[in-house]
Each structure stands twice: as C-alpha cells, then as structure tokens.
C-alpha positions as CSV (number, residue, x, y, z in Angstrom):
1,X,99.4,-144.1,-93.8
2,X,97.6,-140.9,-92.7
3,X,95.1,-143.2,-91.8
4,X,96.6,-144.4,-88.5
5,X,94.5,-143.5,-85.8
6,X,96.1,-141.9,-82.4
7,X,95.9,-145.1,-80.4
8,X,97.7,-147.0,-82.8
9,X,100.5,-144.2,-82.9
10,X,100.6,-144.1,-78.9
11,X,101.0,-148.4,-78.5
12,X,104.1,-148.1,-80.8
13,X,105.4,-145.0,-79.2
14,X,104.1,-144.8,-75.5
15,X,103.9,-148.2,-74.5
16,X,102.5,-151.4,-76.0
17,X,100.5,-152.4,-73.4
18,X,98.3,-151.0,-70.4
19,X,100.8,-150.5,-68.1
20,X,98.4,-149.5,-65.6
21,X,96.3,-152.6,-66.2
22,X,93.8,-153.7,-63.1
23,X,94.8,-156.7,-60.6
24,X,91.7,-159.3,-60.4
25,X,89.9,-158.2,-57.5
26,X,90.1,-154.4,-58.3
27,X,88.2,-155.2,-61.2
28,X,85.0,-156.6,-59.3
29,X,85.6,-153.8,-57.3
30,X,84.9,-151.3,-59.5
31,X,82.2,-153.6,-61.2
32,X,80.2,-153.1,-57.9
33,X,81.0,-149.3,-57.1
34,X,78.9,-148.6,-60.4
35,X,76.0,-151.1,-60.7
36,X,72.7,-149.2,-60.6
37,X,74.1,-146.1,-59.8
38,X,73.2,-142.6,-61.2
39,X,76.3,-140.6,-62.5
40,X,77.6,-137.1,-63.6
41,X,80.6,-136.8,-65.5
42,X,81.8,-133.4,-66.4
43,X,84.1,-132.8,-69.3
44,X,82.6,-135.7,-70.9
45,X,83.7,-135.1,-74.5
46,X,87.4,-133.4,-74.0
47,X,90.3,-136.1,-74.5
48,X,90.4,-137.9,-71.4
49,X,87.0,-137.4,-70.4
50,X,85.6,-139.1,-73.7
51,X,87.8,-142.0,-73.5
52,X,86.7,-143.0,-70.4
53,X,83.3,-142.3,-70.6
54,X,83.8,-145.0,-73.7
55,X,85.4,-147.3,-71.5
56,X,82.9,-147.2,-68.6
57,X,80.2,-147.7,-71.0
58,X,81.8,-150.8,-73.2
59,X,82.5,-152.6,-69.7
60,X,80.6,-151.2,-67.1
61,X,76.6,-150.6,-68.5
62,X,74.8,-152.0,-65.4
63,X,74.5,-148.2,-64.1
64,X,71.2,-146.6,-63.8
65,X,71.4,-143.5,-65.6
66,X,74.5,-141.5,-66.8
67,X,74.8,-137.8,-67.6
68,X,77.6,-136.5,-69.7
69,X,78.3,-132.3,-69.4
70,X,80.4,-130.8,-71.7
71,X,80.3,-127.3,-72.8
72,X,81.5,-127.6,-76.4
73,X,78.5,-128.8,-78.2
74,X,80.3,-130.4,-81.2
75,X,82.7,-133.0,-79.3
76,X,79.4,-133.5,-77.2
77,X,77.5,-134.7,-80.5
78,X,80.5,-136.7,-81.7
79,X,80.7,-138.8,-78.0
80,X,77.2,-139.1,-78.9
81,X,77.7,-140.8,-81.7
82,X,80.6,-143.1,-80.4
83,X,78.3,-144.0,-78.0
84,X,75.5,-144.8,-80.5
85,X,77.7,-147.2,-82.4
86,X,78.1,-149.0,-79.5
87,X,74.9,-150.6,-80.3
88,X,73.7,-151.1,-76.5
89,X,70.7,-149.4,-74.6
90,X,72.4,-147.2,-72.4
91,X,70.2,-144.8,-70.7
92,X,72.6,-141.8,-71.6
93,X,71.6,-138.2,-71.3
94,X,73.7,-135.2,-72.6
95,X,74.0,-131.4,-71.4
96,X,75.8,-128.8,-72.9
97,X,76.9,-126.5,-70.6
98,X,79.7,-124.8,-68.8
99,X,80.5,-125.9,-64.9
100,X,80.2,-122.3,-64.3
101,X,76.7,-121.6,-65.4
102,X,75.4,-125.3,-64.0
103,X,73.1,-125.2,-61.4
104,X,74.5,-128.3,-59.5
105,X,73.1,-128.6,-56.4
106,X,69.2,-128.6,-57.6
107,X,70.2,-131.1,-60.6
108,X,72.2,-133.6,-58.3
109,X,69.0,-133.3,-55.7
110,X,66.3,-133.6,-58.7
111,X,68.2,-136.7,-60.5
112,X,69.8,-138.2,-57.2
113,X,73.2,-138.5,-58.7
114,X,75.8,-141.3,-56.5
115,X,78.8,-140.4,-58.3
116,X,80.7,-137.1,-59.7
117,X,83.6,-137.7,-62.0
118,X,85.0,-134.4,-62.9
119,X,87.0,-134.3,-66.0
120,X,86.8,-130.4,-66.6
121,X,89.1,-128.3,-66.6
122,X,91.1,-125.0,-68.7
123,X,94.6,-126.8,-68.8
124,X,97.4,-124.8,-71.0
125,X,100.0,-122.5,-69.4
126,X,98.7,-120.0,-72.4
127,X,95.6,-118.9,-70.6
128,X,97.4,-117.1,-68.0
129,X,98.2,-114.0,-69.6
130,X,95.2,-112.5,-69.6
131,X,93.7,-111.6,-66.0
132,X,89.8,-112.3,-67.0
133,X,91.0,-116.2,-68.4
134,X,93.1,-116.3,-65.5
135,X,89.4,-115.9,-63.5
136,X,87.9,-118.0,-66.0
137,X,90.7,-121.0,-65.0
138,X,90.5,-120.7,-61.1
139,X,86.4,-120.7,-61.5
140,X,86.2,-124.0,-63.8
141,X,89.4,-125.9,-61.9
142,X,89.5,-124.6,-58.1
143,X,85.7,-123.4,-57.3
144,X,83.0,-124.4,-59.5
145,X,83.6,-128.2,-59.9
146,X,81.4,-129.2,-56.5
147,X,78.2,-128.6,-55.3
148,X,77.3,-126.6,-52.2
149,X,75.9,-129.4,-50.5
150,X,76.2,-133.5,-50.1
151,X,72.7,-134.5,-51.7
152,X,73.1,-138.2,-52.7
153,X,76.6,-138.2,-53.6
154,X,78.4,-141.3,-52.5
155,X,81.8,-140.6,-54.5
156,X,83.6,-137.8,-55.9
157,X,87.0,-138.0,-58.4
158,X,88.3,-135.1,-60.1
159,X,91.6,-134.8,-62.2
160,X,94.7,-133.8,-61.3
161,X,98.0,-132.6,-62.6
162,X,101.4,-133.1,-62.3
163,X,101.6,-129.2,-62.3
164,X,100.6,-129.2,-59.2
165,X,104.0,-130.3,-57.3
166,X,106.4,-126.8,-56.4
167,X,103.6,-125.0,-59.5
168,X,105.4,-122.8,-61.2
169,X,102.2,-121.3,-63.1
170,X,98.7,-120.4,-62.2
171,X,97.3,-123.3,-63.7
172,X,99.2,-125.6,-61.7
173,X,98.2,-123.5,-58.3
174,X,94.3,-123.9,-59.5
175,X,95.0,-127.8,-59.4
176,X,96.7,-127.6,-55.8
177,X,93.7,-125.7,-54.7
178,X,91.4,-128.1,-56.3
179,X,92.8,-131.0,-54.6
180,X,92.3,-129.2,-51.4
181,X,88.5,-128.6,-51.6
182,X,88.1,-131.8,-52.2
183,X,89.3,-132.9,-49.4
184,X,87.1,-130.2,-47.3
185,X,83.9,-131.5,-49.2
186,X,85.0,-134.6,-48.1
187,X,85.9,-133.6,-44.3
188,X,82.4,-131.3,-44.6
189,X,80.1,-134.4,-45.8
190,X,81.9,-138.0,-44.8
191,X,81.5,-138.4,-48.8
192,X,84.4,-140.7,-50.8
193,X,86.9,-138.7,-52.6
194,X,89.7,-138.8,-54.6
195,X,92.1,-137.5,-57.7
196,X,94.6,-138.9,-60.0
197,X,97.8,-136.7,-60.8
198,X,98.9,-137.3,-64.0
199,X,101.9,-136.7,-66.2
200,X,101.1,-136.1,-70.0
201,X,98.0,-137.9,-71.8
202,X,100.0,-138.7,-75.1
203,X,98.7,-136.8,-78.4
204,X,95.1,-135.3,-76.4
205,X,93.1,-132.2,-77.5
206,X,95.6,-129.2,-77.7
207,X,99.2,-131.2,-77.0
208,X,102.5,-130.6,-78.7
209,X,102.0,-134.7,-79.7
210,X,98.4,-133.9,-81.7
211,X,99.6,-130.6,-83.2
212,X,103.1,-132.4,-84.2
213,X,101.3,-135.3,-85.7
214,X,98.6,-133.5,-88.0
215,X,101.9,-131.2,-89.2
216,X,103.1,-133.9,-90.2
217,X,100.5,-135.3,-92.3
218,X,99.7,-132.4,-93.7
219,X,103.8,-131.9,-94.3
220,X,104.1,-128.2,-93.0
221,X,106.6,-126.4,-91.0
222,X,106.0,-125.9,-87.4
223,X,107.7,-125.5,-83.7
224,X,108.7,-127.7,-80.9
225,X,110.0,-126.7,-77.3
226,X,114.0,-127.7,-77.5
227,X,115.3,-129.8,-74.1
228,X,112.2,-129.5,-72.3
229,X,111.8,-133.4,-71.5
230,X,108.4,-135.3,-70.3
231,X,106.1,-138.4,-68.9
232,X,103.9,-139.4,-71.0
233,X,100.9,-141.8,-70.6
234,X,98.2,-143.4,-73.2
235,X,94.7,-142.8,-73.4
236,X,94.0,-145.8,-72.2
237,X,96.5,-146.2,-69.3
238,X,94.9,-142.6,-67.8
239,X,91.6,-144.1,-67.8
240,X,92.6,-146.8,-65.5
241,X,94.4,-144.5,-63.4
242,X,91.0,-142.5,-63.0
243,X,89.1,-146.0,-62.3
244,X,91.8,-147.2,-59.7
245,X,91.2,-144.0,-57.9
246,X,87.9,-144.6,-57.2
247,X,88.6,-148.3,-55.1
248,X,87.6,-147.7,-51.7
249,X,91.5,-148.4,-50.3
250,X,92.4,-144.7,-52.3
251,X,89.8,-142.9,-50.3
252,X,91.4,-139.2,-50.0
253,X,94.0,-140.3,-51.5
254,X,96.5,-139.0,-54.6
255,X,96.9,-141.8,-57.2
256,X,99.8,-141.5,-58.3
257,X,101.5,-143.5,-61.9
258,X,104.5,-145.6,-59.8
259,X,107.3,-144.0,-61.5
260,X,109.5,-147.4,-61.6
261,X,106.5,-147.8,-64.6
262,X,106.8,-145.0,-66.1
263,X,110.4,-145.8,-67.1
264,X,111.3,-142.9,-69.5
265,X,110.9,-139.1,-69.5
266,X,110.8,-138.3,-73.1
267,X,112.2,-135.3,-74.8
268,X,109.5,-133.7,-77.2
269,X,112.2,-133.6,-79.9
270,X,112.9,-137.2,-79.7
271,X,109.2,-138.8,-80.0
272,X,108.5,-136.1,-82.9
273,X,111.1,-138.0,-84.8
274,X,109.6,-141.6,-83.7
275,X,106.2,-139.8,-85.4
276,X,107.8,-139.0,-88.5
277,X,109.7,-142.3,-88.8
278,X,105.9,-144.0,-88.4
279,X,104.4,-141.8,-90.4
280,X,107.5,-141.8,-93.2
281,X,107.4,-138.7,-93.3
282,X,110.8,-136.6,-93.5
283,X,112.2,-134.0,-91.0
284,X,114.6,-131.5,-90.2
285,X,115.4,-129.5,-87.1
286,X,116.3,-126.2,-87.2
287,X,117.2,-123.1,-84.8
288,X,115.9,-120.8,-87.0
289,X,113.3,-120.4,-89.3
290,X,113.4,-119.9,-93.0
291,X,110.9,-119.5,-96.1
292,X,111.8,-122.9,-97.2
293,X,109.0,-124.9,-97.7
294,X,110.3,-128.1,-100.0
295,X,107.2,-130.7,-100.3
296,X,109.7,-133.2,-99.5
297,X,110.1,-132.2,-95.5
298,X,108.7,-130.8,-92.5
299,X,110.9,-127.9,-91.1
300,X,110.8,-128.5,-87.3
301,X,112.0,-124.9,-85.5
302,X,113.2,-125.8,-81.6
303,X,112.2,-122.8,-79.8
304,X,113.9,-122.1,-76.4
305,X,112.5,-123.2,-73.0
306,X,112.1,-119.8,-71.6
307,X,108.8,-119.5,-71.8
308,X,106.3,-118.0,-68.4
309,X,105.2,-121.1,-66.3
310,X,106.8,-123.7,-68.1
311,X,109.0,-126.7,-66.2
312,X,111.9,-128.0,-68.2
313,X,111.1,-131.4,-66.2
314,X,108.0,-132.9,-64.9
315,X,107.6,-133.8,-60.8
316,X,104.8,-136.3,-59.7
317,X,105.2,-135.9,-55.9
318,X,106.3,-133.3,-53.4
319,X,109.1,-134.2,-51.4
320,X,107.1,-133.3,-48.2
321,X,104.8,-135.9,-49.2
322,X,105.0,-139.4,-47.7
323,X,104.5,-141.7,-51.0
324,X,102.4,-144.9,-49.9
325,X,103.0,-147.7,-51.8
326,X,100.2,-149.9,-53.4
327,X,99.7,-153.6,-53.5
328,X,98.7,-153.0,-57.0
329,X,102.5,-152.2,-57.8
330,X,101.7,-150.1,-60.7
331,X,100.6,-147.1,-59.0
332,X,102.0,-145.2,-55.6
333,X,99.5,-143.0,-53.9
334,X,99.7,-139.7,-51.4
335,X,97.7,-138.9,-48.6
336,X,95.8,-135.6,-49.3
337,X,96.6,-132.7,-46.8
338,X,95.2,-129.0,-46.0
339,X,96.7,-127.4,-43.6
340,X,93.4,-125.7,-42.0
341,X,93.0,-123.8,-45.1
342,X,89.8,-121.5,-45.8
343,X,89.7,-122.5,-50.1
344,X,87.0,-121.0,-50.7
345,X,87.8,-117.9,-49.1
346,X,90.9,-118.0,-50.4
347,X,90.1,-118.4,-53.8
348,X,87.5,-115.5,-53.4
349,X,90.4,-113.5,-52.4
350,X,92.3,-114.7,-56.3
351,X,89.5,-113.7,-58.0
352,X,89.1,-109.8,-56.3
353,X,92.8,-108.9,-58.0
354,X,92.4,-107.0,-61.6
355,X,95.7,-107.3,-62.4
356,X,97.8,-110.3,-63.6
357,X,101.1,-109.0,-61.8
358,X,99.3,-107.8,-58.6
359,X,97.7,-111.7,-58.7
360,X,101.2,-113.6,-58.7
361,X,102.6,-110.9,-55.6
362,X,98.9,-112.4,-53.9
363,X,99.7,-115.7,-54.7
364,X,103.3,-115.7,-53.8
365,X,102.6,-114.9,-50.4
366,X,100.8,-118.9,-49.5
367,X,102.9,-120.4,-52.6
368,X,106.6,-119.8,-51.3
369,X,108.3,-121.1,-54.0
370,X,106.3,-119.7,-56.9
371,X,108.6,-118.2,-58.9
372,X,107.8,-114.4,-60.4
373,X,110.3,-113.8,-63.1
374,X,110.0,-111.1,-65.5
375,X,112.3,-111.5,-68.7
376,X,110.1,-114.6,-69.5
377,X,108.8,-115.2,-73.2
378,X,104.9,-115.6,-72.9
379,X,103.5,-118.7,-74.3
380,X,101.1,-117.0,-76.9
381,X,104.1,-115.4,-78.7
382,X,105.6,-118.6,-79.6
383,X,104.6,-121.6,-81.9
C-alpha cells in the first residue's frame, strides 16, 4: 500500500479524469506554438513546474532547444533523470540558479529564447513573518520574473493564484502585482502574454495533502486546519490549464478553472479521511493534543482557522471582473486590467519598508480591503 504513487491517490480523490482535457483543435494549436522554438521555463523542478515540463516533453519534442531553471539543485537532478528515462533526444539544458541572481536579458539575447513559462515562485502564507522573506517573496513573484527588454520573446505565461482575488496576505498581493507587470511588458513590447489562476494543485511540494499523506504512512500524529474548505485540482489538470493559456484566443487574458467543473470545495478534514480510508490506515480527530501515540492510529489535532493571511474559503474571480466565457467550456477567462499603475515603482516602494507592520499600513493604502488584524495566530506557530 505505501506504494501508491500521488497521481494514483489524486484520480480516486480529485477527479478521475482530466477535467480540463483539450478540445481537438486547441491541441494542434498548441502543437504549432512550440515546434522549433527555443524555451525557458523557470521553476522547472518544483511541483507544477516538473509535471509540465514532463508533459511538454512526452507530447510536444519538436522544439529546438529547452532550458529548465530551478534553484534547488537536487529536484533539478531528479527532473533530470525523469527526463532521461524518457528515452528520447531531447536537446535539454539545465541551470541552477535563483530568478534573482539570473542575468536574463543577456541569456534570452545570447540563446534567442521564443517562449518564457514562469513557474517560480515563494508560495506559503508562512514566509511573511519575517520582513527580509517578505523581500525575498515580492523579488521572485512581482519583480524578478521578466527581463528588462523584449529580445526574441514571442510568448510569455506565468502562474497565478487564487490568492490573488480581495488578497488577504502578502503573498497573494505579490501575485496581483505580478499579473500586472505582465500586462505592462506586454503593453511595453506587443509580446503574447498570459497567466492561469489556480485553486489548490492536490498533494504538491509543501501542501497540507503531501504532509497529511506521508503522516499517514509513516502512522504519526500531526495537525490539520478545522473548517477551512478548498478547490482542489490534479497535477495533471493544472498543466493543461497552463497549456490552454498559452492559445492565441487567451492573449492577456486570466484563465480561469470554470467553476461549474470544479464542482466541490473540499474541506481539508474530509479528504484526510478519504486518504486514510485508501491508504487503510486508521484515524482520529481531536481538539487537543495528547502523548498518546498507539501504533494502531494517527492522532489528527484540528487547529483553529485564525491564523495571519489565511481565507476560510477560496475565490477565483473578483466581482469587478467581467468573466468571459470560453468555447472550450471547461475554463472561463478574465481580461487583465492595470489601472495606469507604475509596478515597478511601486514595488520599489515595498521593498524600501524595514518593518513588517509599517509594510501592511504601505500596502493598505492601494489594497483597500486588505485586512490588518492583530490578535492573529502566525502560521509558523502552528502545525
């Protein structure tokens, strides 16, 4: 049993099939958008990244060259492997490095690169305690993602977040403001662009779904958030939504999962139990936690959903935005909007502020409804 892989867990959990799978001619579409093309994907080896550089590679190997960044060195050399199995000549080539440190414009110009795909990014709600992460997160998600200048670049996609509708934490506001240079790169240089706003990516690197599961397995005690409910997508299903992005019909445009398919909004609590039951593995909740460690169950504490930046419910769209519907019915899409913002100068502004409470007061100021609220728990003090 501990032998079940993640996408095996996900199809009986998740969903069973694609949800998100392509209509006929999107397909040939996206066929032609990467034959002999040279391409940069950053955050190659982190969950989502990974799986769709596996996917683009298995059905899509008539590019010229492909470059996959990634600053942690030892996913980087397991992709590499994955991709070695694959038993095809793939002209691959691998970096290790950090968005922040990469010279971009001189490597884009040196190895005329047609298409950016930018899977990088600092995601939990945990890094934002700390005023120097904080700077950390707004460099790698809001500034350092694009180059200064065009080059050869013919298409640009970078990942979004649901976190980004009415944010509620920094990480969330980095996203918004991400969205929003890419769409001045894109009003700057007449270059495609586009971003994909997801709900969760089911049991990815550093979820409540991964940690729950290898608890399980391993049969120890650990935490869950009580009431707080959620989307959640497979691996597979946010590659397509990534892919669909990139048809020319989405150009500055928010792809959106069409919430009619998305059906359910999960409680954590409740597909934790549909792990154990899979795995046969035996659970109890509790509101408080004991020394009782029995080999026969897992001791599940539900910690309260007070925690700093935290939604008890996911959103996917703003109701200010005007939701397009799709032909491909399984995805709606929103037009991207700046209202004659200065990003960069405004993120420059973020990154001045040494303090993290002096930072939210800066924030609050553009971002209306962020909420500052002091008696919150901090995410780092709880399981």
């Amino acid at each position: 049993m501990q032998n079940l892989n993640i996408t095996s867990i996900e199809k009986k959990i998740i969903s069973k099939k694609n949800r998100f799978n392509f209509i006929k001619q999107d397909f040939s579409e996206i066929k032609k958008i990467f034959y002999s093309k040279n391409i940069l994907i950053l955050g190659s080896a982190g969950s989502i990244g990974s799986s769709f550089t596996l996917y683009l590679l298995k059905n899509f190997p008539l590019t010229k060259k492909i470059f996959l960044l990634d600053k942690n060195e030892n996913d980087l050399t397991d992709l590499n492997r994955k991709i070695v199995s694959l038993n095809k000549k793939l002209s691959v080539h691998y970096i290790c490095s950090d968005i922040n440190d990469f010279q971009f414009d001189s490597f884009l110009k040196k190895n005329n690169i047609n298409i950016l795909l930018n899977f990088a990014a600092i995601k939990h709600v945990r890094s934002e305690e700390n005023i120097n992460s904080i700077n950390y997160m707004i460099k790698t998600n809001s500034l350092n993602f694009l180059p200064v200048k065009k080059n050869s670049l013919e298409k640009v996609f970078s990942v979004s977040t649901d976190k980004t509708v009415n944010p509620q934490s920094i990480l969330g506001i980095s996203k918004d403001l991400m969205e929003k240079k890419l769409l001045n790169f894109s009003s700057k240089y007449k270059v495609f662009i586009s971003t994909a706003r997801f709900p969760n990516v089911s049991f990815s690197n550093g979820s409540i779904l991964k940690y729950s599961f290898e608890n399980l397995i391993l049969k120890k005690n650990f935490g869950i958030p009580s009431k707080i409910k959620r989307y959640f997508i497979t691996h597979e299903e946010a590659v397509h939504l990534c892919l669909k992005s990139l048809l020319l019909r989405n150009n500055k445009m928010i792809v959106i999962p069409n919430p009619k398919i998305l059906n359910k909004d999960y409680s954590i609590k409740s597909i934790v139990t549909k792990i154990s039951k899979i795995l046969k593995k035996k659970i109890i909740f509790v509101n408080k936690s004991s020394d009782n460690k029995t080999s026969d169950f897992s001791e599940i504490l539900l910690t309260r959903p007070n925690t700093h930046g935290q939604k008890i419910r996911e959103e996917l769209f703003r109701k200010s935005e005007k939701i397009l519907e799709d032909k491909d019915k399984t995805i709606v899409k929103a037009k991207m909007v700046t209202k004659s913002m200065n990003v960069d100068k405004y993120i420059k502004k973020l990154l001045k502020v040494n303090n993290v409470n002096k930072l939210k007061k800066v924030i609050k100021i553009r971002y209306k409804k962020f909420k500052i609220k002091k008696k919150l728990t901090f995410l780092s003090k709880t399981i």
